[in-house]
KEKE-3310 file (N, C-alpha, C; in steps of 0.2 Angstrom, whole numbers, plus 5000, padded with zeros to 4 digits):
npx = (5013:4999:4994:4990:4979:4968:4953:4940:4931:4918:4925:4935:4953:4960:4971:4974:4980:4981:4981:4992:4995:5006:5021:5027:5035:5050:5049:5051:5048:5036:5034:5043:5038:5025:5030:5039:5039:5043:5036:5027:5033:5041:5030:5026:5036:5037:5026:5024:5035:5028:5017:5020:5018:5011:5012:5011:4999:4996:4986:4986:5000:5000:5000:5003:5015:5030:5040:5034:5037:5050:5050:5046:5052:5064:5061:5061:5047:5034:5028:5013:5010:4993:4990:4979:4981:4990:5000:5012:5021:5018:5020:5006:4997:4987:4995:4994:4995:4993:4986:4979:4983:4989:5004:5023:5026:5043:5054:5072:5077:5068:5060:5051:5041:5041:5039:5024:5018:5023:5013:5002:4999:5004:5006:4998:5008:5017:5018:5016:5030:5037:5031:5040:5051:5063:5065:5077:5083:5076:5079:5092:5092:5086:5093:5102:5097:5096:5110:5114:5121:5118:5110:5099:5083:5066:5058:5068:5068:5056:5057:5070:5063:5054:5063:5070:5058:5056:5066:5067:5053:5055:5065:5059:5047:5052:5056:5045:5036:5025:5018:5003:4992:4979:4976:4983:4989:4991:5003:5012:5016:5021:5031:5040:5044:5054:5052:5052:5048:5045:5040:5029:5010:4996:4981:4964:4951:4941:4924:4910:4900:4889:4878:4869:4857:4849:4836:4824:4812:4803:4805:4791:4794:4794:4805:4822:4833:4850:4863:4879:4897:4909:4922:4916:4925:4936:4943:4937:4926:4914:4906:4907:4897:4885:4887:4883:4868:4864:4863:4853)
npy = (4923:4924:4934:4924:4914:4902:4896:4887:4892:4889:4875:4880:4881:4894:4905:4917:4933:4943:4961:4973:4993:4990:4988:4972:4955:4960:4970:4986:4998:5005:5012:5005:4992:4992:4990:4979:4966:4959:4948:4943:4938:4926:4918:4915:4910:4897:4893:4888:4879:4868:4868:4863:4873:4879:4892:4906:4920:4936:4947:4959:4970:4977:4976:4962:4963:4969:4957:4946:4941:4938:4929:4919:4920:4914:4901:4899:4899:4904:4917:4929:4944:4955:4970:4984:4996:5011:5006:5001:5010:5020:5028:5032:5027:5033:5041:5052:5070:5081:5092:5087:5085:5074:5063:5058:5050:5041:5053:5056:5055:5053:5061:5069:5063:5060:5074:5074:5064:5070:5082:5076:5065:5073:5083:5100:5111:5105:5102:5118:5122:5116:5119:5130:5127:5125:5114:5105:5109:5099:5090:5086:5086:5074:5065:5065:5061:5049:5043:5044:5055:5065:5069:5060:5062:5060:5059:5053:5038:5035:5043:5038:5025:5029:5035:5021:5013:5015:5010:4995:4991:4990:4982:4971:4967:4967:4951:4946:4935:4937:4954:4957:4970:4984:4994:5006:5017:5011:5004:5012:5020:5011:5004:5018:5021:5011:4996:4982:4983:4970:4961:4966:4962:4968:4969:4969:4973:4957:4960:4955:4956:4953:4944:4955:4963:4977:4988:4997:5004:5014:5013:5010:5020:5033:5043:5044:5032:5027:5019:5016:5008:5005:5012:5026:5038:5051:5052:5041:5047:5050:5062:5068:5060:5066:5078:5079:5075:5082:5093:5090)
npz = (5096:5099:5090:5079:5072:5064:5056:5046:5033:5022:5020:5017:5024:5036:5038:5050:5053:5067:5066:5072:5076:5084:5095:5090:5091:5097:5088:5088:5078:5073:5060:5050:5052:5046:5033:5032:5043:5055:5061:5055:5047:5053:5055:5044:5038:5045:5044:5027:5031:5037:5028:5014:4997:4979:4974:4978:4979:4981:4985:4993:5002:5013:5029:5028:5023:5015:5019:5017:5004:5003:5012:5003:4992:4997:4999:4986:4979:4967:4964:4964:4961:4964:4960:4968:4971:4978:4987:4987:4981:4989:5007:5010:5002:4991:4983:4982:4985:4998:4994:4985:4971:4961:4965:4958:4965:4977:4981:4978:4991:4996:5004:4999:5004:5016:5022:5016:5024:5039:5036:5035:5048:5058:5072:5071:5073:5069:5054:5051:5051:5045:5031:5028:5026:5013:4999:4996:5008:5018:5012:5012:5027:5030:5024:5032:5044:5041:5038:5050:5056:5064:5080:5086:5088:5094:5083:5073:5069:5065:5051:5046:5043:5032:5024:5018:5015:4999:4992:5000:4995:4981:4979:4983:4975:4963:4965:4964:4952:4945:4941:4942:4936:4934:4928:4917:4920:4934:4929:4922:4931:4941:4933:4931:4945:4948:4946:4937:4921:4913:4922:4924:4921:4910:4916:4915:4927:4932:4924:4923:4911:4903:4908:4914:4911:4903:4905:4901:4908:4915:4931:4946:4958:4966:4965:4959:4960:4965:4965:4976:4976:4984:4995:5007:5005:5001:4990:4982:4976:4978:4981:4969:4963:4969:4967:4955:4952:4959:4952:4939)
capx = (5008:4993:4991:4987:4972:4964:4948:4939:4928:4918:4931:4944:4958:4962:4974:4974:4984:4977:4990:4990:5002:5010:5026:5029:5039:5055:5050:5046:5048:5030:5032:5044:5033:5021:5034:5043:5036:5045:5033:5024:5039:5042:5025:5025:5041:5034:5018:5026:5037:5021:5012:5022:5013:5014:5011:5009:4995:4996:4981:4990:5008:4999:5000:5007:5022:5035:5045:5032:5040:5057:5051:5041:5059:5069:5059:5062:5041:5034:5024:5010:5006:4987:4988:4973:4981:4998:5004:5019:5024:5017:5015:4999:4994:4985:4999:4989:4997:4989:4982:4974:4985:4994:5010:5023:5032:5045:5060:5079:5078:5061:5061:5042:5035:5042:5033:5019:5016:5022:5008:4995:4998:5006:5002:4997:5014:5025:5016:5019:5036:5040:5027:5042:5059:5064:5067:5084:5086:5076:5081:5099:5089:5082:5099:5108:5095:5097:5117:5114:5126:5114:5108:5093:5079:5060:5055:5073:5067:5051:5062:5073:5059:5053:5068:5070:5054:5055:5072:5067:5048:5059:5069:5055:5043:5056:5058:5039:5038:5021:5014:4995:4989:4973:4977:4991:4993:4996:5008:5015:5020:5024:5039:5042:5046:5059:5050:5053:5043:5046:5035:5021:5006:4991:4977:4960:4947:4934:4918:4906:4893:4884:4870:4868:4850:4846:4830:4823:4805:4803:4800:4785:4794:4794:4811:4827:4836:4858:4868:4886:4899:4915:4922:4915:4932:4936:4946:4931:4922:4905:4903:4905:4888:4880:4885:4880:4862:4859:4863:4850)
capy = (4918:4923:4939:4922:4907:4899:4893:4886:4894:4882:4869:4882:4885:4903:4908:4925:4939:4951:4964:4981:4995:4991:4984:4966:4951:4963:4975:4992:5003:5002:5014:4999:4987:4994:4988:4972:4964:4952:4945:4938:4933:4921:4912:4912:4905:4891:4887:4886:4874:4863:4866:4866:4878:4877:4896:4914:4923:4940:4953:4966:4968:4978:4972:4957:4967:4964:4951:4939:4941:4938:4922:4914:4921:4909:4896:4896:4899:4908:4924:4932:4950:4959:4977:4987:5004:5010:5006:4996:5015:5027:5026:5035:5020:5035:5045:5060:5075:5086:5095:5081:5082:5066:5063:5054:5044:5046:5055:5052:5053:5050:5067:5072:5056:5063:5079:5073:5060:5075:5085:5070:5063:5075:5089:5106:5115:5103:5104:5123:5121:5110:5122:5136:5120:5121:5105:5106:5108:5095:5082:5085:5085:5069:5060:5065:5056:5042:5042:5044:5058:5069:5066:5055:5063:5056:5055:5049:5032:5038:5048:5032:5021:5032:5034:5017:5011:5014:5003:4991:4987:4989:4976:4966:4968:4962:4947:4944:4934:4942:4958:4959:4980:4983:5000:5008:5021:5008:5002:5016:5025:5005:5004:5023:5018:5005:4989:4980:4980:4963:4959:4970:4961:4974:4963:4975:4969:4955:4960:4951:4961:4945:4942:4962:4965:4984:4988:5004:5005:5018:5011:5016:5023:5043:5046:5041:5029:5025:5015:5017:5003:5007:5014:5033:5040:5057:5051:5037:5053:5050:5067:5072:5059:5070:5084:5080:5075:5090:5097:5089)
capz = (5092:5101:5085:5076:5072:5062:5054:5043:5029:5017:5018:5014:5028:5033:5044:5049:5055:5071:5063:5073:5075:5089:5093:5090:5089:5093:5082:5089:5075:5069:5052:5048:5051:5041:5025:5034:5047:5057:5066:5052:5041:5054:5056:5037:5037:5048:5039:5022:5030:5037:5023:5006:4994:4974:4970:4984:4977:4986:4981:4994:5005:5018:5035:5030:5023:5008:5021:5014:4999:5007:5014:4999:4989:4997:4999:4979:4978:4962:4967:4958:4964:4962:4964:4970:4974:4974:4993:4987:4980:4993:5012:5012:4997:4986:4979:4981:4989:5003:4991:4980:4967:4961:4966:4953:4969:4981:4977:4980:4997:5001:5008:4999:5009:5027:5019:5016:5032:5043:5034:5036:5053:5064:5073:5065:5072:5063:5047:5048:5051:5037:5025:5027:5023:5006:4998:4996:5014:5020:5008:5018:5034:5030:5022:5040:5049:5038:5040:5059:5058:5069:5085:5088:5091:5092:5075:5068:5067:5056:5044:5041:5039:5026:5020:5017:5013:4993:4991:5003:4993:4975:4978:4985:4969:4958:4967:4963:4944:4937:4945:4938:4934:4931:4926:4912:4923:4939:4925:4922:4938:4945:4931:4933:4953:4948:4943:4931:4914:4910:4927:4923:4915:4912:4917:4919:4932:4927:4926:4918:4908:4900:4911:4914:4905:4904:4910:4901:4910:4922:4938:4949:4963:4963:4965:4957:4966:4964:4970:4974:4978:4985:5003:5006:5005:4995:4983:4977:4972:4978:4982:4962:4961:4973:4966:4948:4951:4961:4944:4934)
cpx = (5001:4989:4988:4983:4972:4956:4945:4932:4925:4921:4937:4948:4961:4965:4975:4978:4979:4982:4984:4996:5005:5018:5026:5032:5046:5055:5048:5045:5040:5029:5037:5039:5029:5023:5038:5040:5038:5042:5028:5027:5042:5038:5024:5030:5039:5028:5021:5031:5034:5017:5014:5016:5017:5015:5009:5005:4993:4991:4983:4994:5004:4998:5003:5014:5026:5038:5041:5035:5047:5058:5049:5048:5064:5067:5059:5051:5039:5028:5021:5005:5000:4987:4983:4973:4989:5001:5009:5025:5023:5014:5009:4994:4990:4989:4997:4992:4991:4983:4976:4978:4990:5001:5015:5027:5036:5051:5065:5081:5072:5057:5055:5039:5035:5037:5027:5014:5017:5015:5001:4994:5001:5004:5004:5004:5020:5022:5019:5024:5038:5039:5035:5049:5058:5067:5071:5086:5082:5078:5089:5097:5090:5089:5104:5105:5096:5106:5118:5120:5123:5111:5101:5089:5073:5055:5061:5071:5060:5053:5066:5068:5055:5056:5068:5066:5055:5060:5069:5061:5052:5059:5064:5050:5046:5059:5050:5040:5033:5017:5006:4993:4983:4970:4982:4992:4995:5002:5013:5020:5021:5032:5043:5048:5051:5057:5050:5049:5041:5042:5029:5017:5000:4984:4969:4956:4942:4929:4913:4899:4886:4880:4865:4860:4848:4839:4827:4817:4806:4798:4794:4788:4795:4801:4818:4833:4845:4861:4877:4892:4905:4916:4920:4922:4932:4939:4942:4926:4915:4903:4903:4899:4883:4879:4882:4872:4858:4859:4859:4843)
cpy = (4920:4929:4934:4917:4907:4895:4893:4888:4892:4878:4871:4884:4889:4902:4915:4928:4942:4956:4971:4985:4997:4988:4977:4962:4955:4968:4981:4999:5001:5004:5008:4992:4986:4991:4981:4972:4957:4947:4940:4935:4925:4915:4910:4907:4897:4888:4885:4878:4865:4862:4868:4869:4877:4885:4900:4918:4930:4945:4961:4964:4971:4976:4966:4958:4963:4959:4947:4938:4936:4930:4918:4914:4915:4903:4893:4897:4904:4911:4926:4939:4955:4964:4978:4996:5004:5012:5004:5004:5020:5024:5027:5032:5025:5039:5051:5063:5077:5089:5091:5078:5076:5068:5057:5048:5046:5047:5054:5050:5051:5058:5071:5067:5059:5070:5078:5067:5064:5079:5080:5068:5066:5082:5096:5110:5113:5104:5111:5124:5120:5115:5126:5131:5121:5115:5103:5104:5103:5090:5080:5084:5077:5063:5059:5062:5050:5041:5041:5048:5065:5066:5063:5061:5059:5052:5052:5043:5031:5039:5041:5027:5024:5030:5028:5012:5009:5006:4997:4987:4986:4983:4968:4965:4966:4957:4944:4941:4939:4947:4962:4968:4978:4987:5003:5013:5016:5005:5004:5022:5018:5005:5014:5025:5011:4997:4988:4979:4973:4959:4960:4965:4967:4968:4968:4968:4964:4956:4957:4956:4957:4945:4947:4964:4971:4984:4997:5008:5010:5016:5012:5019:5031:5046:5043:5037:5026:5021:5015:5011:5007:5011:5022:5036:5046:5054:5046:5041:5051:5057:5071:5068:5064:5073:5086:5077:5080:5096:5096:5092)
cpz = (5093:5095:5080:5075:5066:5063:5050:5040:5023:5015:5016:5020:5029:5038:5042:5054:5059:5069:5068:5075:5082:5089:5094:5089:5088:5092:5088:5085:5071:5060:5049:5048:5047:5033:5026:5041:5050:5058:5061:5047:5044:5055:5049:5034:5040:5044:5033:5022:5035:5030:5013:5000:4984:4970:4976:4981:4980:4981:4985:4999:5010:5024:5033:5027:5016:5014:5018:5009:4999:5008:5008:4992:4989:4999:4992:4976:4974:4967:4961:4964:4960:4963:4963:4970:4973:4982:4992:4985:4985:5000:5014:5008:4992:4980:4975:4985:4993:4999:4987:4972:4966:4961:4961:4958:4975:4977:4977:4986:5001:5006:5009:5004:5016:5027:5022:5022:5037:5041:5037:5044:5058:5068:5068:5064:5070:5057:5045:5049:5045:5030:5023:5026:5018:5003:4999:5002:5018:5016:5012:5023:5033:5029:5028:5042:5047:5039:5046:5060:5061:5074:5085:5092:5090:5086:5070:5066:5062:5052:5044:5039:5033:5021:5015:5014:5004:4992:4995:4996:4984:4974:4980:4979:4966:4959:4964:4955:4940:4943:4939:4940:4932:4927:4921:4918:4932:4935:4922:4929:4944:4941:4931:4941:4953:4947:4936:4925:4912:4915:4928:4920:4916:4911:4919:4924:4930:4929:4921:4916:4905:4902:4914:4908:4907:4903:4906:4902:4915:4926:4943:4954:4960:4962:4963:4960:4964:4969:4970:4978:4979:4993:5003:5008:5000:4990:4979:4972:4972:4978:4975:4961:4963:4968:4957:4948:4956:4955:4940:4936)
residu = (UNK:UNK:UNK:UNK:UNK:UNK:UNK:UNK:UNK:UNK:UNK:UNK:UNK:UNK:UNK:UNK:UNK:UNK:UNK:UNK:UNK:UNK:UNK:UNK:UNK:UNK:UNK:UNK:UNK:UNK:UNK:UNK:UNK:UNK:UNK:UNK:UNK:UNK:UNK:UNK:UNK:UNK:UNK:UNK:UNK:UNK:UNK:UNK:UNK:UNK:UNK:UNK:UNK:UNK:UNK:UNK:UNK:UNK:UNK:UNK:UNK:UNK:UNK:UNK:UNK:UNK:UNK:UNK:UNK:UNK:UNK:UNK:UNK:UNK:UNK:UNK:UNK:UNK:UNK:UNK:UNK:UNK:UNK:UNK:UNK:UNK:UNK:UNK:UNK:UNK:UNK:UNK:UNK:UNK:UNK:UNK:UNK:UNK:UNK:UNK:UNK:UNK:UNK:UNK:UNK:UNK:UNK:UNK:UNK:UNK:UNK:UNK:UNK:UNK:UNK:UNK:UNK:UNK:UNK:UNK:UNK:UNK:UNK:UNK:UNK:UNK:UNK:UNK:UNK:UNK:UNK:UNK:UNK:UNK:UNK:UNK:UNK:UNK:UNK:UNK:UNK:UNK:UNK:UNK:UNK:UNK:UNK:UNK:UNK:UNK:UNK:UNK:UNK:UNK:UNK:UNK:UNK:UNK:UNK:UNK:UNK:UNK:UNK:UNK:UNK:UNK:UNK:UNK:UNK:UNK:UNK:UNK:UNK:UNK:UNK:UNK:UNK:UNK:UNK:UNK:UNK:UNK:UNK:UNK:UNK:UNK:UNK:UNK:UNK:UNK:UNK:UNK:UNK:UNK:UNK:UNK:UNK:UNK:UNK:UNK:UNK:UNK:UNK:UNK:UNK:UNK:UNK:UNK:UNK:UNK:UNK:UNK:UNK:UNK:UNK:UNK:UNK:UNK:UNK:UNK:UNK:UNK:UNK:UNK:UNK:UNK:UNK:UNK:UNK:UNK:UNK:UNK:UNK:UNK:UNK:UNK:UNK:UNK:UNK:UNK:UNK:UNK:UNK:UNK:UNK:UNK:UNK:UNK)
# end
């Protein structure tokens, strides 16, 4: 209990989650955790039943994991999920390859995600291991760790929670009643990944343009000033601003 508190925020009460990837509550598998998470399925379980609720408004499942879903499910509580990104589809949350190219999901066995999180967070001389596996053969690799019909090694509990991951959020996502898109393509590649159509609404972002007065005087400062909102991250593409006002 001590990962969690409370306090209060202009009369509005917040409890919050310390989430980190360690083990807890139990758990030690942390890349599980990362998609169910005991430890706050049960304190959520506890508060819902102090603090009856009439509607679970979830803007994202990270860190606090699909089991919220799980408990808010049987507690009979109607759910309404925001995407932002498309973590409910891919562990790495952008569905972008190594390369940058888009990825359309996981596969039957989940066998591109071990791929691809071997490539992203492990050392270089598994990555080039992996480079030289054909698909084929690791999609079997991966299916016998998941059957547990090979011996344990260190990363078999990685590889099953991979594994495992897609079906597990699935089934949790179509437990959800309305899942707001803000995007056709997060709309597209959510029912492409096994959600339900009839769940989807395509909802774009609001932005209010209304009180937005353009402004076409030039400023007196000497040099043209931009502003960019969003995390410096590759894939936000600031560095395509850069590199098109070094073009003009």
């Amino acid at each position: 209990d001590h990962r969690f508190d409370q306090y209060e925020y202009e009369g509005l009460p917040v409890h919050r989650f310390q989430h980190a990837f360690v083990p807890m509550g139990g758990q030690k598998n942390a890349a599980q955790m990362e998609y169910c998470n005991w430890l706050f399925a049960a304190y959520l379980r506890r508060f819902l039943a102090r603090h009856p609720q009439d509607v679970a408004h979830f803007f994202h499942l990270a860190r606090l994991s699909g089991s919220a879903v799980t408990v808010c499910n049987q507690q009979r509580l109607p759910m309404v999920l925001t995407t932002t990104d498309f973590w409910a589809i891919c562990p790495l949350i952008n569905l972008r390859l190594a390369n940058g190219d888009l990825c359309a999901g996981p596969d039957a066995f989940a066998s591109n995600c071990v791929r691809h999180v071997a490539e992203v967070a492990h050392a270089a001389q598994v990555s080039r291991k992996l480079a030289f596996v054909p698909e084929a053969f690791l999609a079997a690799g991966v299916a016998a760790i998941g059957q547990r019909v090979v011996p344990e090694r260190w990363f078999s509990p990685l590889v099953r929670a991979l594994t495992e991951r897609p079906d597990y959020l699935r089934q949790r996502l179509n437990q959800i009643d309305r899942i707001l898109v803000p995007t056709r393509l997060m709309q597209r590649l959510l029912a492409r990944n096994g959600v339900r159509r009839s769940h989807l609404r395509f909802v774009p972002y609001g932005v209010r343009l209304d009180d937005i007065q353009r402004d076409t005087r030039k400023g007196g400062a000497p040099n043209l000033r931009i502003g960019f909102i969003g995390t410096l991250a590759e894939h936000k593409g600031a560095h395509n601003l850069v590199r098109a006002f070094r073009r003009l």
